[in-house]
N, C-alpha and C positions, 0 to 999 in steps of 0.2 A: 553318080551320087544324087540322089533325089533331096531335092528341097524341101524344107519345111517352112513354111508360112506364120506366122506368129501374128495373132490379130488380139490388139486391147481394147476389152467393152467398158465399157465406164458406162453402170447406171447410177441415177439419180433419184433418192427418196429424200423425203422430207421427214424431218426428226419427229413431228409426230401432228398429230390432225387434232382440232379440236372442232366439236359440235357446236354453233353458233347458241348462243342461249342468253336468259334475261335474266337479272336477278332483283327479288322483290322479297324486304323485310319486312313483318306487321308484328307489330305487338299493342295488345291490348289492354284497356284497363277491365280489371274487376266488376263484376254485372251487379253492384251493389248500389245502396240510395247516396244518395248526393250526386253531386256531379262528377262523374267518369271522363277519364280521359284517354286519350289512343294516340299510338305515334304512326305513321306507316311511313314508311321509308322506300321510296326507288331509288333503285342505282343510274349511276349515270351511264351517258352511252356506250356500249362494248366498242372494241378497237380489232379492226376487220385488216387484215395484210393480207396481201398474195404471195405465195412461195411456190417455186417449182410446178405452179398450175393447181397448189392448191388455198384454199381460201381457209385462214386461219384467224379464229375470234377468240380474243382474248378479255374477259370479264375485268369489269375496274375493283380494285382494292376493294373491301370494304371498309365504311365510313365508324368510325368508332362510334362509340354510343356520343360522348361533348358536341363530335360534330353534326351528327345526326339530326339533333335538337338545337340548334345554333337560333333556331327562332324562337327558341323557348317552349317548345311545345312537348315536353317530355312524358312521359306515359306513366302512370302507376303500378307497380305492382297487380298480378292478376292473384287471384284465389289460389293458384295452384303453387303460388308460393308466397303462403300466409303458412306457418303452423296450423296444426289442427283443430288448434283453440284460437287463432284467429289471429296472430301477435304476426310483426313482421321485422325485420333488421332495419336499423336505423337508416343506415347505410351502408353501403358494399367497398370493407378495408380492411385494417386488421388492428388492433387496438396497442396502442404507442404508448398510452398510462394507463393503468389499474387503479382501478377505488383506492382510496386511504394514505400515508403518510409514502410522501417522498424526501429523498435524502436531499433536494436544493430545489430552490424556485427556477422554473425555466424562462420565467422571464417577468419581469417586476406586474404587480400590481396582481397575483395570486398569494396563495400562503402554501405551508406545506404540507398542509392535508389535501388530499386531492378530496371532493364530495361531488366527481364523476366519472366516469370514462370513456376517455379520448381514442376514438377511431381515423386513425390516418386516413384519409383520401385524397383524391385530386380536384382540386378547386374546380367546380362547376358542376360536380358531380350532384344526380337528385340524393335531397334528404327525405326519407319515407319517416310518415303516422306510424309511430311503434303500434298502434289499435286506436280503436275506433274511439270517438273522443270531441270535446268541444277545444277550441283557441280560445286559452283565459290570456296567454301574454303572448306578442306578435310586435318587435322591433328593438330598435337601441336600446341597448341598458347595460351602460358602464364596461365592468372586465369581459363580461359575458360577449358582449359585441352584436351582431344582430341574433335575437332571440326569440326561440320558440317555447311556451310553455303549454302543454295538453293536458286536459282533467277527463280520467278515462271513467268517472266515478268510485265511488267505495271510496274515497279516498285515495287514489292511486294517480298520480302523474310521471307523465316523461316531459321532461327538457332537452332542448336541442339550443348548443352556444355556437358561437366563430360565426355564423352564415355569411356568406355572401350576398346574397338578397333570398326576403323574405315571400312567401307567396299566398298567405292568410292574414288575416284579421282578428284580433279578438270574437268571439260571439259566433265564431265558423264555425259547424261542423266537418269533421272531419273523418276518414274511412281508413280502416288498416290499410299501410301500403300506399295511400296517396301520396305525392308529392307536395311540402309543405316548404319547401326551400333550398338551397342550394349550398354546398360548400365552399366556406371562404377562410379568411384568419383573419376575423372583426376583430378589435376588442383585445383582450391579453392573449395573446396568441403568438407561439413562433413559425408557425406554419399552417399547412391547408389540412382542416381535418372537422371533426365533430365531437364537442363537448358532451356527453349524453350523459342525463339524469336519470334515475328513477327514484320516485317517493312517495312516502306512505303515510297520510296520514300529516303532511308537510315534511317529514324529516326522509334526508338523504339517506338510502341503500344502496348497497354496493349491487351495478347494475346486471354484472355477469350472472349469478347464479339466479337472479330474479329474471332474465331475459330466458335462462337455461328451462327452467322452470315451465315455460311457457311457449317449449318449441324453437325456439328464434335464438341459440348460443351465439354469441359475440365472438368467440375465439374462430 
C-alpha cells in the first residue's frame, strides 16, 4: 500500500501596500486690490509600520478647515468662487430663520419681526464680504452683538451680527470673499451662527432673493 505524504504551505501576504506619499493643502486668496490673504497648510508627518517585510505609510487625517487656521490665518475666498457678478456667500451653513415675522422670540432682547437672515454655522467659522465695499460699522452694538456693517454703494449694504471677533475697522476696504470675522453667538443670540442683513437705501430686505439675484443663493 503506497503512502501519501500530505505537506501544508502557509503563505503570507499582507492585506495590502500602500505608496509612501505627502500631502500638501493650498488655498488661496483672490488676485484682487487690497490686501490678499493665503492659507497653505502641510500635513503632519506620515506613520511608516513594517509588515510581513513590507513597509506600509499611512497619511495623517486631514485637518479640518477651524483647525487649519488655529492661528488665525484663514484665507479668502478665490474668484472662482464669487458669482459672476462678483457677490459671494456670507458664510458656509444653511439658514435657521427666514426674513420677516416669527411665531416667538428666541430669546429676549429681539422682537418678532425677524429684519434678517440667520445662517447656522459653527463658531469660529470665516465670515466672508458679501462684495466689495467699505467698513462703515466694525464692533459691540447691543442685540446685534459683535458687528459688521458694509456700504457696497448705490445705496446698498450688508450686515453681519453674533461675531465672535471682529477683523476690520470702520474706513476699511474691503473685497468680495475676504474674511471680515468670525462666527460667534455675541449679543441676542441662542447659538453659533450669522445674522445677515441686506439693505437698500437703509431699510431691511429680505436677503434671499436679493442674494439669489446676484449669484450667491442662501439656500
Amino acid at each position: 500500500m503506497a503512502l501519501i505524504a500530505l505537506f501544508a504551505i502557509s503563505v503570507s501576504l499582507p492585506a495590502i501596500a500602500v505608496n509612501p506619499s505627502a500631502v500638501e493643502a493650498s488655498v488661496s486668496a483672490a488676485d484682487v486690490d487690497g490686501d490678499a490673504q493665503s492659507l497653505n497648510v502641510a500635513a503632519g508627518p506620515v506613520v511608516a509600520f513594517e509588515r510581513d517585510g513590507f513597509t506600509v505609510t499611512v497619511p495623517p487625517e486631514p485637518a479640518s478647515y477651524t483647525e487649519t487656521a488655529s492661528d488665525g490665518s484663514w484665507a479668502s475666498l478665490t474668484a472662482s468662487q464669487l458669482s459672476d457678478v462678483g457677490w459671494a456667500l456670507p458664510v458656509l451653513g444653511r439658514i435657521s430663520s427666514p426674513f420677516g415675522p416669527r411665531p416667538n422670540k428666541p430669546v429676549d432682547g429681539v422682537g418678532l419681526y425677524h429684519n434678517g437672515t440667520d445662517i447656522a454655522a459653527s463658531c469660529g467659522q470665516p465670515v466672508f464680504a458679501a462684495t466689495t465695499g467699505i467698513v462703515v460699522e466694525a464692533g459691540a452694538q447691543g442685540s446685534y452683538g459683535n458687528w459688521v456693517l458694509l456700504d457696497h454703494g448705490e445705496g446698498i449694504e450688508t450686515g453681519y451680527a453674533h461675531n465672535s471677533r471682529v477683523l476690520v475697522v470702520p474706513g476699511q476696504q474691503v473685497v468680495a470673499g475676504e474674511v471680515i470675522a468670525f462666527v460667534g453667538s455675541t449679543g441676542a443670540s441662542s447659538g453659533c451662527h450669522v445674522h445677515f442683513e441686506t439693505r437698500i437705501d437703509g431699510e431691511r430686505i429680505n436677503a434671499e432673493p436679493f442674494m439669489s439675484e446676484r449669484g450667491a443663493s442662501l439656500d
